[in-house]
C-alpha positions as CSV (number, residue, x, y, z in Angstrom):
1,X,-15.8,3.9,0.1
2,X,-14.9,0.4,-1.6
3,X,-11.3,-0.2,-2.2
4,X,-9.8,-2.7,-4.1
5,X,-5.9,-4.0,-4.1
6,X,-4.3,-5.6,-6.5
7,X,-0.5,-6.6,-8.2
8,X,0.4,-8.9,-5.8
9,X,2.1,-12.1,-6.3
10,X,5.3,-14.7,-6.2
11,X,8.4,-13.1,-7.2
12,X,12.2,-14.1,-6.4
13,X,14.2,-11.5,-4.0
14,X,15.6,-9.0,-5.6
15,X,12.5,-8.5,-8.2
16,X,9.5,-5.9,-8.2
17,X,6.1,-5.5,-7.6
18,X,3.5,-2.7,-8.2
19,X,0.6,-3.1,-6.0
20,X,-3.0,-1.1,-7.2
21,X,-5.7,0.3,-4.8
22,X,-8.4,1.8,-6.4
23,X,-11.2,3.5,-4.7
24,X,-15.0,3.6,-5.8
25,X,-18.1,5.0,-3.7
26,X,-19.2,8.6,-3.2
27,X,-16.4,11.5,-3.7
28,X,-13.6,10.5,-2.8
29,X,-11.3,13.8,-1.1
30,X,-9.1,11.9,1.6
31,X,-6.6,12.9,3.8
32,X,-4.1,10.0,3.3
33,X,-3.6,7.0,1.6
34,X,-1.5,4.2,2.9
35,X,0.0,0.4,2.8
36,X,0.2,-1.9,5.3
37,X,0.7,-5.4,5.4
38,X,0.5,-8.4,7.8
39,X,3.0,-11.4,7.7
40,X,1.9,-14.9,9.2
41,X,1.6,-14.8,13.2
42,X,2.8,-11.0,13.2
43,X,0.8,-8.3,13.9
44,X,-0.4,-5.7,10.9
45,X,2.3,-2.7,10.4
46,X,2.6,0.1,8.5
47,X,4.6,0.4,5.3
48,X,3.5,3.6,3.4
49,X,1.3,6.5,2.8
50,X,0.7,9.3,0.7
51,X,-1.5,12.9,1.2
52,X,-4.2,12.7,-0.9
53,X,-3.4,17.0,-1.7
54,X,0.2,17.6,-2.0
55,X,3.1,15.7,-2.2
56,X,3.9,14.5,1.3
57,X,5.2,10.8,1.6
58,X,6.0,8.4,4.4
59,X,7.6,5.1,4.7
60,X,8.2,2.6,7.1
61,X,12.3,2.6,7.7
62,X,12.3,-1.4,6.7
63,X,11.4,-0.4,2.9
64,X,12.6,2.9,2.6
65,X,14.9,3.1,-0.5
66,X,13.1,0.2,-1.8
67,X,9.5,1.4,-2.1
68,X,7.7,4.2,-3.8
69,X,4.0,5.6,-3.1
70,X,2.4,7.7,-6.3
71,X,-1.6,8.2,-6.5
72,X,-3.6,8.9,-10.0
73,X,-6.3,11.7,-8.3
74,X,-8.4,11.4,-11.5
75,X,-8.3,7.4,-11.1
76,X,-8.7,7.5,-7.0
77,X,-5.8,4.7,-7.8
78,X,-2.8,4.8,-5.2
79,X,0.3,2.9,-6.2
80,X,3.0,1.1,-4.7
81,X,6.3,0.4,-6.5
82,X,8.1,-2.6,-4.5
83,X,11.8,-2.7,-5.7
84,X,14.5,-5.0,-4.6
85,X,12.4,-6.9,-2.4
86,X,13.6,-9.6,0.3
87,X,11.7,-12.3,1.8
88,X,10.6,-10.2,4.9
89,X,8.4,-8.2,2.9
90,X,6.1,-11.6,2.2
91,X,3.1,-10.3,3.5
92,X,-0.5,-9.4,3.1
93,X,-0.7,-5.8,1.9
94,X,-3.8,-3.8,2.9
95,X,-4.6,-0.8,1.3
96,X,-6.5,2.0,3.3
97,X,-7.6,5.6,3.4
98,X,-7.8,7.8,6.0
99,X,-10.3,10.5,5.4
100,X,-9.3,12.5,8.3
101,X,-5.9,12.8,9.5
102,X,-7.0,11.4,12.7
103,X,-7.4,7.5,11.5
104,X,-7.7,5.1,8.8
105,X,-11.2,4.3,8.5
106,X,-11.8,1.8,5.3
107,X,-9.7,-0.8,4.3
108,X,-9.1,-3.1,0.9
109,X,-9.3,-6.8,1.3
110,X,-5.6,-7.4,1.0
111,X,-3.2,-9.0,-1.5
112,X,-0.9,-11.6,-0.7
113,X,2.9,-10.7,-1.8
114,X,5.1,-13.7,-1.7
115,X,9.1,-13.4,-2.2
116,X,10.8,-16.3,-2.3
117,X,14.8,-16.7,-1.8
């Protein structure tokens, strides 16, 4: 499984973002797909994910309210929508799936997200 990210970029706080991961390789049936992202000298956290089946959600608590997670099955494309965003959330952003629930086992090659003040 290849995954590629993209959408990211410099915005001001308070503007948006939509972040793309789309997936290539052989079939593609996960169990989740998630966000994460790294800031400069912190370590790598979690920030979303979504059930590949179903409509299950989660969020990190720091962008709850702020962020959606949506997936196109028929594009193996996850989404996420960044909204009011704050300088915190400069980061790398890593997509990944997880094709069992029991870990995230392929990862995208990140996207930087800037958001200035």
């Amino acid at each position: 499984v290849q995954l590629q990210a993209s959408g990211g970029g410099l915005v001001q706080a308070g503007g948006s973002l939509r972040l793309s991961c789309a997936a290539s390789g052989r079939t593609f049936n996960p169990y989740l797909m998630g966000w994460f992202r790294q800031a400069p000298g912190k370590e790598r956290e979690f920030v979303s994910a979504i059930r590949w089946s179903g409509s299950n959600t989660f969020f990190a608590d720091s962008v709850k309210g702020r962020f959606t997670i949506s997936r196109d099955n028929a594009k193996n494309t996850v989404y996420l929508q960044m909204n009011s965003l704050k300088p915190e959330d400069t980061a790398v952003y890593y997509c990944a799936v997880a094709p069992t629930m029991t870990k995230y086992d392929y990862w995208g090659q990140g996207t930087q997200v800037t958001v200035s003040s």
